[in-house]
PDB file of N, CA, C and O in Angstrom:
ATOM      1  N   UNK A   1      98.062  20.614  37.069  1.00  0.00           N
ATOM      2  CA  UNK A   1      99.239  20.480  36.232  1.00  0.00           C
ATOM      3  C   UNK A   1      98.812  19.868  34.899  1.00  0.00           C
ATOM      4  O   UNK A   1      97.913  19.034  35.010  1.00  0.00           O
ATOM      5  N   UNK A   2      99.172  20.055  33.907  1.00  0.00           N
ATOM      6  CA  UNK A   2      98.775  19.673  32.415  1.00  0.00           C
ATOM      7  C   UNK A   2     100.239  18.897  31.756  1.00  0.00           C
ATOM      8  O   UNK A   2     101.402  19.230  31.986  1.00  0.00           O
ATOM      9  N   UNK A   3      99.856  18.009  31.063  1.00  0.00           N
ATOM     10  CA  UNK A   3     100.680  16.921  30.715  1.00  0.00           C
ATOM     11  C   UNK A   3     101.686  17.323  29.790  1.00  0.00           C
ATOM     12  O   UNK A   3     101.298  18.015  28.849  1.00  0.00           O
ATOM     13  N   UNK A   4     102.685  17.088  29.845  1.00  0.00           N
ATOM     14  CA  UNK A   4     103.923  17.216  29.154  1.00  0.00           C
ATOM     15  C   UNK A   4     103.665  17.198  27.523  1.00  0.00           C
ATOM     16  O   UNK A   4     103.278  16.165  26.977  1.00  0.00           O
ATOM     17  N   UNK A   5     103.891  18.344  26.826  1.00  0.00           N
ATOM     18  CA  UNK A   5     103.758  18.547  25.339  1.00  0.00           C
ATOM     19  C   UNK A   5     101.856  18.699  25.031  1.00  0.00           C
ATOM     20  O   UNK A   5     101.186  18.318  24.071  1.00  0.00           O
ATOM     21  N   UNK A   6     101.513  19.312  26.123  1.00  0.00           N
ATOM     22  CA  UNK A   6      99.954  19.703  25.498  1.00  0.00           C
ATOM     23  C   UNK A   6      99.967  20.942  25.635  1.00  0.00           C
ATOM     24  O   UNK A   6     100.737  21.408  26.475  1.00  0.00           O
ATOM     25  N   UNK A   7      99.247  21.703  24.967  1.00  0.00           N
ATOM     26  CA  UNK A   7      99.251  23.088  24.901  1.00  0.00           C
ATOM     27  C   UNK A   7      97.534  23.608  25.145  1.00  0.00           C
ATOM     28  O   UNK A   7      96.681  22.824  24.732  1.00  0.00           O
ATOM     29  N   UNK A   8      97.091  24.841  25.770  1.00  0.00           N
ATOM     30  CA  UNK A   8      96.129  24.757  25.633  1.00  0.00           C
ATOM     31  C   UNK A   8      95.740  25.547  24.593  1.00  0.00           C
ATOM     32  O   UNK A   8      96.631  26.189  24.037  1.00  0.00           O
ATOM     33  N   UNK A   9      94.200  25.694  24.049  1.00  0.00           N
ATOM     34  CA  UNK A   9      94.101  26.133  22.614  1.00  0.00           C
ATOM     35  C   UNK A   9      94.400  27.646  22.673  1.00  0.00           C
ATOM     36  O   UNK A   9      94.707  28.038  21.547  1.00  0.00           O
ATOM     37  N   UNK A  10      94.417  28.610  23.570  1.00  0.00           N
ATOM     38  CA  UNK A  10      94.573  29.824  23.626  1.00  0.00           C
ATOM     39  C   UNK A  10      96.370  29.850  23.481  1.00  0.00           C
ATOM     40  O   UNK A  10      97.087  30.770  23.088  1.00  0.00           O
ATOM     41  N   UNK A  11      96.678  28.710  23.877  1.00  0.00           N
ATOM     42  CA  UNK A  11      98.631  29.042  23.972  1.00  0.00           C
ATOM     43  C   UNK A  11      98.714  28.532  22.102  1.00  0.00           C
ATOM     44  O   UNK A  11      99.842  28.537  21.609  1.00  0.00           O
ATOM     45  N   UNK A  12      98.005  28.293  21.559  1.00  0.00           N
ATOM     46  CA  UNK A  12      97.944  28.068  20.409  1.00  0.00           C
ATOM     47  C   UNK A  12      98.102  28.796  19.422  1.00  0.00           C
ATOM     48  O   UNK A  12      98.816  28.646  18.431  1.00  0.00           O
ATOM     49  N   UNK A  13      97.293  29.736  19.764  1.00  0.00           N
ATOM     50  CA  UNK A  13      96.572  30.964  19.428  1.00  0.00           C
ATOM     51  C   UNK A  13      95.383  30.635  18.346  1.00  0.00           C
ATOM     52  O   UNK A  13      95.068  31.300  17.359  1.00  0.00           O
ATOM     53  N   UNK A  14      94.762  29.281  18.877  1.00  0.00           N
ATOM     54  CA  UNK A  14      93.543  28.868  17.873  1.00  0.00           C
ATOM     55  C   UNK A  14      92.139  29.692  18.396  1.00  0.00           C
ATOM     56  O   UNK A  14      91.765  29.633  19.567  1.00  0.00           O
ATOM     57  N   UNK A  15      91.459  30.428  17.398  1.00  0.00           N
ATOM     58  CA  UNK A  15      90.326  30.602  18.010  1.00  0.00           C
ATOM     59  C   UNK A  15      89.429  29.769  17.755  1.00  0.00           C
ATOM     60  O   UNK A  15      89.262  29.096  16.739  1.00  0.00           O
ATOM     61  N   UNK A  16      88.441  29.852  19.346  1.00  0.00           N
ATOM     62  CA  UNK A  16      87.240  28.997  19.381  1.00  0.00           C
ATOM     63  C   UNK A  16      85.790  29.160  19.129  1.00  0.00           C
ATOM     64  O   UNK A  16      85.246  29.763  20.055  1.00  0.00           O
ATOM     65  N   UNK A  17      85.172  28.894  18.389  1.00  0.00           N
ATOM     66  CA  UNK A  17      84.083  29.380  18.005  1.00  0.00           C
ATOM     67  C   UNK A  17      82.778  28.034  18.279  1.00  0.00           C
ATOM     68  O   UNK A  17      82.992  26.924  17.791  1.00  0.00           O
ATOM     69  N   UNK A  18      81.863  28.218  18.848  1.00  0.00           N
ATOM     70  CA  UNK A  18      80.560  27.941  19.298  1.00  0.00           C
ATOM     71  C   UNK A  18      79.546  27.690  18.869  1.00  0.00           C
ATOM     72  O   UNK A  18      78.805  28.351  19.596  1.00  0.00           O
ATOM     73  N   UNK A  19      78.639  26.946  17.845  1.00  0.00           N
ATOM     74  CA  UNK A  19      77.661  26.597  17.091  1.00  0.00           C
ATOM     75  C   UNK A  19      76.634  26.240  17.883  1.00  0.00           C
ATOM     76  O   UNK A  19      76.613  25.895  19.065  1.00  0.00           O
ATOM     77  N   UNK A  20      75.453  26.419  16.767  1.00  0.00           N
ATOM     78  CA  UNK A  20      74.308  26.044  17.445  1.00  0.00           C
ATOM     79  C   UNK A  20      73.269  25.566  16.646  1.00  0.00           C
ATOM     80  O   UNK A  20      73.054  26.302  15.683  1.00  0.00           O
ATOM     81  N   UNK A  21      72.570  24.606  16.718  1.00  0.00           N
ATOM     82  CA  UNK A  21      71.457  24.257  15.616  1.00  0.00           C
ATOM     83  C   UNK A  21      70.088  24.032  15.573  1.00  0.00           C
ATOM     84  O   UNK A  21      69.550  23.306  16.410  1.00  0.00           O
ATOM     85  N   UNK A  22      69.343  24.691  14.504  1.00  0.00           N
ATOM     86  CA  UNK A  22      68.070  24.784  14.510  1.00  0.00           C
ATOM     87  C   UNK A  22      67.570  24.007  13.637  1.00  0.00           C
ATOM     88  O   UNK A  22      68.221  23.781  12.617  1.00  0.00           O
ATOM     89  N   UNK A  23      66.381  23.454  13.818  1.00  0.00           N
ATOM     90  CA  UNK A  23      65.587  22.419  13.227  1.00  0.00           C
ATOM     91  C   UNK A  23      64.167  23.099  13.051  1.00  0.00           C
ATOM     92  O   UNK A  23      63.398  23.695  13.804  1.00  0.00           O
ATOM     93  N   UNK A  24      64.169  22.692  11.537  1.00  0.00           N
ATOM     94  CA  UNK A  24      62.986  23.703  10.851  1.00  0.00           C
ATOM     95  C   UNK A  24      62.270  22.717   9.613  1.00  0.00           C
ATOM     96  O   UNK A  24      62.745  21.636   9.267  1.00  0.00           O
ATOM     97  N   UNK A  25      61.095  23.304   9.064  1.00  0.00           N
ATOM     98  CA  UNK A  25      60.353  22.596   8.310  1.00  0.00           C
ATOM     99  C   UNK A  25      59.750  23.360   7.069  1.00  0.00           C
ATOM    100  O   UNK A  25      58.779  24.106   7.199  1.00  0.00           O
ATOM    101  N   UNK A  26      60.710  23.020   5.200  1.00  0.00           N
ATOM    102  CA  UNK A  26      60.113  23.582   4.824  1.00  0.00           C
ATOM    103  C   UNK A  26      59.112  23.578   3.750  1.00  0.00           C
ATOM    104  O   UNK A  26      59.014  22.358   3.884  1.00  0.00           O
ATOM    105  N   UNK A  27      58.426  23.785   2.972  1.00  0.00           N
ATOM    106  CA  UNK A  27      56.763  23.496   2.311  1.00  0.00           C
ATOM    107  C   UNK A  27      57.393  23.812   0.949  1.00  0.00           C
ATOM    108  O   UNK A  27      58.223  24.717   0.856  1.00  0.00           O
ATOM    109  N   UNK A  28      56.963  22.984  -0.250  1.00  0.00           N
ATOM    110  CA  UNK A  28      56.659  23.900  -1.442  1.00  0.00           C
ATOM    111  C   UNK A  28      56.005  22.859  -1.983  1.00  0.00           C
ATOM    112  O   UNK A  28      55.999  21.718  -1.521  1.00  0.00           O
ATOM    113  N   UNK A  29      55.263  23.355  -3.294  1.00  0.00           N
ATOM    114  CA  UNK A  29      54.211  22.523  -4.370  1.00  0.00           C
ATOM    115  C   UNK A  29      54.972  22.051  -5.359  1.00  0.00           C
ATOM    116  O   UNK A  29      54.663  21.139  -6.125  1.00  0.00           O
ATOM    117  N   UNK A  30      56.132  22.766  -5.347  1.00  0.00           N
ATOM    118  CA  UNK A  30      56.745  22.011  -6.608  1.00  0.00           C
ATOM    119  C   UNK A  30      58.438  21.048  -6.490  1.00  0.00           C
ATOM    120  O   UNK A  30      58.901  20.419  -7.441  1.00  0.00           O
ATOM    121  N   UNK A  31      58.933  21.130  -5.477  1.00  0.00           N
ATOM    122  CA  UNK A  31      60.212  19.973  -5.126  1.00  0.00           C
ATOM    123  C   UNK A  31      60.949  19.794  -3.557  1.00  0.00           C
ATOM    124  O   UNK A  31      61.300  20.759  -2.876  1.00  0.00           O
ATOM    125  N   UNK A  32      61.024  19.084  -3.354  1.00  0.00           N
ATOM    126  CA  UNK A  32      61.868  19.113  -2.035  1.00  0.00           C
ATOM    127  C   UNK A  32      63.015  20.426  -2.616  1.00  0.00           C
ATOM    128  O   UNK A  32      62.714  21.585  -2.332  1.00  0.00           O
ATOM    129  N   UNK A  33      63.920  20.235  -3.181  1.00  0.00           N
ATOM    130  CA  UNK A  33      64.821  21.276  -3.499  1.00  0.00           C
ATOM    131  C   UNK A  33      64.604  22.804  -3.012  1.00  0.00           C
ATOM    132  O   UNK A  33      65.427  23.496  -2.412  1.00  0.00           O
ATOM    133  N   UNK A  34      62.679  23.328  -3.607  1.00  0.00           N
ATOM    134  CA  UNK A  34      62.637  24.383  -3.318  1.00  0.00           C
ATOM    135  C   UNK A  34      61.433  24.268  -1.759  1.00  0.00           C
ATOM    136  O   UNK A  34      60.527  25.100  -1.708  1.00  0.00           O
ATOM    137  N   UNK A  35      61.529  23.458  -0.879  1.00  0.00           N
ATOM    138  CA  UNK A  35      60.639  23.426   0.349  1.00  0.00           C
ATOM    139  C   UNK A  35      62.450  23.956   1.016  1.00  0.00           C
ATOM    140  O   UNK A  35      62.615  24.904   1.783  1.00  0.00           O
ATOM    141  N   UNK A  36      63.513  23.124   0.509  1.00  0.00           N
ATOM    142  CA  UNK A  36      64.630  23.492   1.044  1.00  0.00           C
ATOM    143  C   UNK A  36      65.251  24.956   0.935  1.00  0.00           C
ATOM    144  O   UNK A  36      65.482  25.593   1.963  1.00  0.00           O
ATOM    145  N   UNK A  37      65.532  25.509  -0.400  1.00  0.00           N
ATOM    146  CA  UNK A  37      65.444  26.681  -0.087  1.00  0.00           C
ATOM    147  C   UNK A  37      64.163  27.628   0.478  1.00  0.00           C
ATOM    148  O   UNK A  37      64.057  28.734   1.008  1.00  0.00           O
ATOM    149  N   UNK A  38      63.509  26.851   0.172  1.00  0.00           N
ATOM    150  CA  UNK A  38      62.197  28.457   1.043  1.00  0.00           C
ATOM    151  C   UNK A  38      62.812  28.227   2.664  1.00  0.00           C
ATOM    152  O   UNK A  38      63.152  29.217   3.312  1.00  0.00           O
ATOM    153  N   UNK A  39      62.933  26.629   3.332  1.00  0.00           N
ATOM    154  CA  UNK A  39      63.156  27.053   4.589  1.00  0.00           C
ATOM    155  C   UNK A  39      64.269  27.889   5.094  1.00  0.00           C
ATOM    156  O   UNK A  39      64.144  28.712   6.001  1.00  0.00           O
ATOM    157  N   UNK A  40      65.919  27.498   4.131  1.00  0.00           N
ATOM    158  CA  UNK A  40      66.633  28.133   4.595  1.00  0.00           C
ATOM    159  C   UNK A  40      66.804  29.868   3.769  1.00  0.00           C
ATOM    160  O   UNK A  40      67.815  30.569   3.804  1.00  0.00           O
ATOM    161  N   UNK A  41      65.647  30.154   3.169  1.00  0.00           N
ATOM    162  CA  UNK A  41      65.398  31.820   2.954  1.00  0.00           C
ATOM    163  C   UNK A  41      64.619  32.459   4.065  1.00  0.00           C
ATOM    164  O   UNK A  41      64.727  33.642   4.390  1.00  0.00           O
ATOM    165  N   UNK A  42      63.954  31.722   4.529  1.00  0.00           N
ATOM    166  CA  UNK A  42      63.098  31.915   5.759  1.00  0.00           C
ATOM    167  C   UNK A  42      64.047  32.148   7.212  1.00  0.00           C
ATOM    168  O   UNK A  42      64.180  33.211   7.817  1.00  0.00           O
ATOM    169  N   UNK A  43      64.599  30.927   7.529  1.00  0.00           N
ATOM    170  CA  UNK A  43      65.593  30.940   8.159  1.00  0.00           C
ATOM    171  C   UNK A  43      66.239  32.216   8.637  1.00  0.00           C
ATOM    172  O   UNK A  43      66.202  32.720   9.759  1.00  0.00           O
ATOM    173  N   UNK A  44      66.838  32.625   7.536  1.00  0.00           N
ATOM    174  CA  UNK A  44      68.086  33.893   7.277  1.00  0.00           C
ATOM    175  C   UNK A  44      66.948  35.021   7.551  1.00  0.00           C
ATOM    176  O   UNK A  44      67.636  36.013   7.795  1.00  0.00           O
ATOM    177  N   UNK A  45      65.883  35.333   7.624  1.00  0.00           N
ATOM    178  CA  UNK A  45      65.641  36.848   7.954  1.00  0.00           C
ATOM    179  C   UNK A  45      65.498  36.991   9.843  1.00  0.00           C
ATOM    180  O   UNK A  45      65.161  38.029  10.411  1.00  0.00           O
ATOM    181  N   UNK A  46      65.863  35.618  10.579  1.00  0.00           N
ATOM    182  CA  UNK A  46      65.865  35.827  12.052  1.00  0.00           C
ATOM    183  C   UNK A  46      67.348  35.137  12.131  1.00  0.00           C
ATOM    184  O   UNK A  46      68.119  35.845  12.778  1.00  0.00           O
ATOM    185  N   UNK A  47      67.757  34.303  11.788  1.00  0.00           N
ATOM    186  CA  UNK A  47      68.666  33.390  12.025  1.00  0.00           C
ATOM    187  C   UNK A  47      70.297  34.094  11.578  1.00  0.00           C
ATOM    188  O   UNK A  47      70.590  33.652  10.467  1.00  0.00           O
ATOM    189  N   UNK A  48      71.039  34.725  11.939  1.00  0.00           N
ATOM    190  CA  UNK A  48      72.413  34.983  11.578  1.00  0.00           C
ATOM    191  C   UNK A  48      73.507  34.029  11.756  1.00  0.00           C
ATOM    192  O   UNK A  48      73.542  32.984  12.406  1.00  0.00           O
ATOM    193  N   UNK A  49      74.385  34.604  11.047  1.00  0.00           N
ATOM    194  CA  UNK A  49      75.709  33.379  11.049  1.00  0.00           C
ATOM    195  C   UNK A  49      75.534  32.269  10.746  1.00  0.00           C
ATOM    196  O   UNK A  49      76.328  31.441  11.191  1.00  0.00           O
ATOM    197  N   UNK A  50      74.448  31.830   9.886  1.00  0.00           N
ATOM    198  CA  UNK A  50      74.262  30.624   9.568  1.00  0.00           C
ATOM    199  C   UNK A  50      75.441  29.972   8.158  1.00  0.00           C
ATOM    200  O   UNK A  50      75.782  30.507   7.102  1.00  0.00           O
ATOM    201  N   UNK A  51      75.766  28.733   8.719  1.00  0.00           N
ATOM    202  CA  UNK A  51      77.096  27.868   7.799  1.00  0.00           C
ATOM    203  C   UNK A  51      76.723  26.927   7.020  1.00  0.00           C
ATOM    204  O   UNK A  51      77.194  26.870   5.884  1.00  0.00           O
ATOM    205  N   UNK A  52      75.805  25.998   7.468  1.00  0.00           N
ATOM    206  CA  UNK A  52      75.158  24.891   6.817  1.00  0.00           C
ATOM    207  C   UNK A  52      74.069  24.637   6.970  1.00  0.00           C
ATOM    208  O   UNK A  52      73.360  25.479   7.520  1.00  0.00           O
ATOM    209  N   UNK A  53      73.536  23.452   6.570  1.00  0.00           N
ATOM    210  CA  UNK A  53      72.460  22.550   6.656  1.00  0.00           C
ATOM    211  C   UNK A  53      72.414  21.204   6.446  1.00  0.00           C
ATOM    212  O   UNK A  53      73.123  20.741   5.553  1.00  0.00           O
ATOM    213  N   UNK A  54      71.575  20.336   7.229  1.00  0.00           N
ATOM    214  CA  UNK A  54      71.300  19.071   6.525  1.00  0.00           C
ATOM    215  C   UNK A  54      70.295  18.334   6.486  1.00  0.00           C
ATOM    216  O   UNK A  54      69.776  18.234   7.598  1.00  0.00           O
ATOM    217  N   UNK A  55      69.621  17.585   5.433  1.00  0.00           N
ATOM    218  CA  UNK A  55      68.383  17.305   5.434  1.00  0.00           C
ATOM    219  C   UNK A  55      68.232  16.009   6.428  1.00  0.00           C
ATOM    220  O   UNK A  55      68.920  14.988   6.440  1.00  0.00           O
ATOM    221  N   UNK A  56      67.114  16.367   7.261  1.00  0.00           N
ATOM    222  CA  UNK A  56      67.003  15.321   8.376  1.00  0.00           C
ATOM    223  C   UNK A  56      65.748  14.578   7.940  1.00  0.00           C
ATOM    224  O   UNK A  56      65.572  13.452   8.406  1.00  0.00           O
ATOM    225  N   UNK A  57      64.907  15.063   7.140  1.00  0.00           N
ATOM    226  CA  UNK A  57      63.613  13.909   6.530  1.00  0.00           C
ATOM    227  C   UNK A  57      63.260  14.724   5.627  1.00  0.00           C
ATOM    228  O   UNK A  57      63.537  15.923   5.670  1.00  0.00           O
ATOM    229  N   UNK A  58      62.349  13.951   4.340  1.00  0.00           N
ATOM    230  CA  UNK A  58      62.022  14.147   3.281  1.00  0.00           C
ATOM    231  C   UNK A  58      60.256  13.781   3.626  1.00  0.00           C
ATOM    232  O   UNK A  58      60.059  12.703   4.187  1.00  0.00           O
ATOM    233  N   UNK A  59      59.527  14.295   3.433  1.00  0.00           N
ATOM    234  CA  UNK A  59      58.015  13.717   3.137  1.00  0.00           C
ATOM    235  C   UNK A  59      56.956  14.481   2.322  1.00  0.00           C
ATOM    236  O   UNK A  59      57.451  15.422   1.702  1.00  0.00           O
ATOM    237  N   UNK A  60      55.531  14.313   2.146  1.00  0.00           N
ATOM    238  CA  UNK A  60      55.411  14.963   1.108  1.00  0.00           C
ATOM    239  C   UNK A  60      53.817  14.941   1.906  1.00  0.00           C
ATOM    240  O   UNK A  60      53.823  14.634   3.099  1.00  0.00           O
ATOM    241  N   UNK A  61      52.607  15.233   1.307  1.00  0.00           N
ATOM    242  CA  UNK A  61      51.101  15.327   1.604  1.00  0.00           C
ATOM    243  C   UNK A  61      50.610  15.111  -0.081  1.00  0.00           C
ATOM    244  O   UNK A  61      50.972  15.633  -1.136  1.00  0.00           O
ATOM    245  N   UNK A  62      49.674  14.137   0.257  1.00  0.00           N
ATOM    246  CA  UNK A  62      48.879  13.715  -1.220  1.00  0.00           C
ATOM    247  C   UNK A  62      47.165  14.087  -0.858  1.00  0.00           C
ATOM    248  O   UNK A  62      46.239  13.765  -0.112  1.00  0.00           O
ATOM    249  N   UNK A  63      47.420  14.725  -1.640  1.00  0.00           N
ATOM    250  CA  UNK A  63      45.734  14.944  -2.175  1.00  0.00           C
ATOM    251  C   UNK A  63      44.535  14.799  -3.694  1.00  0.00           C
ATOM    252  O   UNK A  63      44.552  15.362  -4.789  1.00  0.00           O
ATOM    253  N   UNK A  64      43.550  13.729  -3.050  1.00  0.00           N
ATOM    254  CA  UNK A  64      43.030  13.009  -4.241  1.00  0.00           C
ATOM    255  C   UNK A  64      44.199  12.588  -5.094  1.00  0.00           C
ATOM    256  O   UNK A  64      44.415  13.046  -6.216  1.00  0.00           O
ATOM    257  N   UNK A  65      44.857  11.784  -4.553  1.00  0.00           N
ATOM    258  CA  UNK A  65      45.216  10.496  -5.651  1.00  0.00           C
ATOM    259  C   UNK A  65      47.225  11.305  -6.042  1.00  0.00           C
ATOM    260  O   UNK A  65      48.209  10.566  -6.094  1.00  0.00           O
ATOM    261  N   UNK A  66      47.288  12.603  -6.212  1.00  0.00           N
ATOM    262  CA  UNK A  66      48.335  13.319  -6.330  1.00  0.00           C
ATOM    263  C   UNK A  66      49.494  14.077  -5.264  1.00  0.00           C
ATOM    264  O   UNK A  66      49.216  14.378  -4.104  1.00  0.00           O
ATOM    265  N   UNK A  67      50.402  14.239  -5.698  1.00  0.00           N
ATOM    266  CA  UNK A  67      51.099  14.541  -4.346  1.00  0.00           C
ATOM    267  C   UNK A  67      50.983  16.333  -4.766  1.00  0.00           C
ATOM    268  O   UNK A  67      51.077  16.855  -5.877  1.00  0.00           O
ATOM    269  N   UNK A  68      50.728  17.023  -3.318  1.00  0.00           N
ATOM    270  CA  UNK A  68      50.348  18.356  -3.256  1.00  0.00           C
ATOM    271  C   UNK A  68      50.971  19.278  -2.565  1.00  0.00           C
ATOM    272  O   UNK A  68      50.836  20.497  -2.455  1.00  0.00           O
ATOM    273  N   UNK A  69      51.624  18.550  -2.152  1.00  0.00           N
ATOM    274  CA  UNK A  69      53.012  19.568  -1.265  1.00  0.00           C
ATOM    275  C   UNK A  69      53.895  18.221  -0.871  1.00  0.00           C
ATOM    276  O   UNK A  69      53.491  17.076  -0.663  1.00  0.00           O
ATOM    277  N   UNK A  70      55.412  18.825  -0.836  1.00  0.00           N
ATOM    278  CA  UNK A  70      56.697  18.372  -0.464  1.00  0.00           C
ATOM    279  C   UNK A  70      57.218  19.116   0.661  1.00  0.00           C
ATOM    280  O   UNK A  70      57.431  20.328   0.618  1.00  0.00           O
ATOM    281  N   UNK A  71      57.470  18.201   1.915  1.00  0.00           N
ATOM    282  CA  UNK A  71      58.508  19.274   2.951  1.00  0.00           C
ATOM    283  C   UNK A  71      59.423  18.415   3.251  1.00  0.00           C
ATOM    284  O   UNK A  71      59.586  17.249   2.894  1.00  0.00           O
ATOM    285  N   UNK A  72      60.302  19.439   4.290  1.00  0.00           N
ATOM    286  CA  UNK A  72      61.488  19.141   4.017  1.00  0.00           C
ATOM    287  C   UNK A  72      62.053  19.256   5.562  1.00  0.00           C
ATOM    288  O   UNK A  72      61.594  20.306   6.012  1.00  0.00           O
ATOM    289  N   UNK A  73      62.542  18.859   6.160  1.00  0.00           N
ATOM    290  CA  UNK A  73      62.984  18.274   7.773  1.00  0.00           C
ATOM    291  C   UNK A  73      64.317  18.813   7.559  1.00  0.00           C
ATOM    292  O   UNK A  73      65.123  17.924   7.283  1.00  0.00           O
ATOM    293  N   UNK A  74      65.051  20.567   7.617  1.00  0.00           N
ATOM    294  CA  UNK A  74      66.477  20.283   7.851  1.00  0.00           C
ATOM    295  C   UNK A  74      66.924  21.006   9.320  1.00  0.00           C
ATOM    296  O   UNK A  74      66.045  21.500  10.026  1.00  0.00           O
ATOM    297  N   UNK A  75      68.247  21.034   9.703  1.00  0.00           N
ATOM    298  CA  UNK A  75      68.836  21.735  10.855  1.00  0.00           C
ATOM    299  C   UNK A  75      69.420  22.895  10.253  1.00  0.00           C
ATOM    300  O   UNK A  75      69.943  22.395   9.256  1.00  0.00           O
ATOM    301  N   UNK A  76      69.531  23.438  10.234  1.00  0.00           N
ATOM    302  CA  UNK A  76      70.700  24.853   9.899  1.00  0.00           C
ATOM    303  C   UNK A  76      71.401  24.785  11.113  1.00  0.00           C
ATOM    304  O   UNK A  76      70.831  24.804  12.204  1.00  0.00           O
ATOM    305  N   UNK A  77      72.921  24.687  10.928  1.00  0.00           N
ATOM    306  CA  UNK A  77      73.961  25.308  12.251  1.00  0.00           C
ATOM    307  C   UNK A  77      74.369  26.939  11.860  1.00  0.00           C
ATOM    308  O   UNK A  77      74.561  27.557  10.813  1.00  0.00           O
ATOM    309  N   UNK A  78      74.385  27.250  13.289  1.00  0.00           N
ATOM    310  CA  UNK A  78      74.957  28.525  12.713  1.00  0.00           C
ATOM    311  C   UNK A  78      75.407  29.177  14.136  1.00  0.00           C
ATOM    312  O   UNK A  78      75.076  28.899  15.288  1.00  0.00           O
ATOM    313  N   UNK A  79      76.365  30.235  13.555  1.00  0.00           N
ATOM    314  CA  UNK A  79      77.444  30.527  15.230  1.00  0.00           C
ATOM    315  C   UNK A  79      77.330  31.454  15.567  1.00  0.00           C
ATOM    316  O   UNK A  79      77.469  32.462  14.875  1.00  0.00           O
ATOM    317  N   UNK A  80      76.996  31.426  16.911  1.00  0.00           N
ATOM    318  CA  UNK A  80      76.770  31.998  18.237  1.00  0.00           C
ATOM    319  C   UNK A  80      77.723  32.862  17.789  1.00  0.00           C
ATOM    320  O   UNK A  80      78.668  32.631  17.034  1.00  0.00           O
ATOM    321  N   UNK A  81      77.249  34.328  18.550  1.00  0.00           N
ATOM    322  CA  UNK A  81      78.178  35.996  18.276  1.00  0.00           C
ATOM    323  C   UNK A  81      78.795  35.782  19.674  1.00  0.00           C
ATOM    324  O   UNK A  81      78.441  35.402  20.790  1.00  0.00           O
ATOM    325  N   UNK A  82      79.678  36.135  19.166  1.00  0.00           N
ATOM    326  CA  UNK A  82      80.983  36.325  20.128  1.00  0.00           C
ATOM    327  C   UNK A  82      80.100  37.634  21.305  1.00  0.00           C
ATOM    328  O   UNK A  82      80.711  38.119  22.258  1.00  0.00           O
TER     329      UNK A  82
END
């Protein structure tokens, strides 16, 4: 029995939709900005339905004395096909 004045989401008529998230790592020589887009361009040629992202770490690799690459720690969510 279900409690007085609750509805369930189908008597709603809300649809429900299902996410899922991937955690990826991406490289460039010249900014976090573009280690971020290369990962989520990378991303998108396997990954569909993707909605967002968020950066989960920032770090970089120094070589002789200079920094020589920037990557980039994000998740992409993105929703599961019906």
């Amino acid at each position: 029995m279900k409690p007085l004045g609750c509805k369930r989401p189908q008597d709603q008529g809300v649809q429900m939709s299902v996410y899922k998230m991937a955690e990826i790592v991406g490289t460039s020589s010249t900014s976090f900005a573009e280690a971020t887009k290369e990962a989520v361009k990378r991303a998108s040629k396997t990954i569909r339905n993707m909605g967002w992202f968020e950066v989960v770490e920032q770090r970089g690799a120094i070589k002789d004395g200079v920094v020589s690459e920037f990557q980039v720690k994000i998740k992409i969510g993105f929703k599961i096909d019906d």
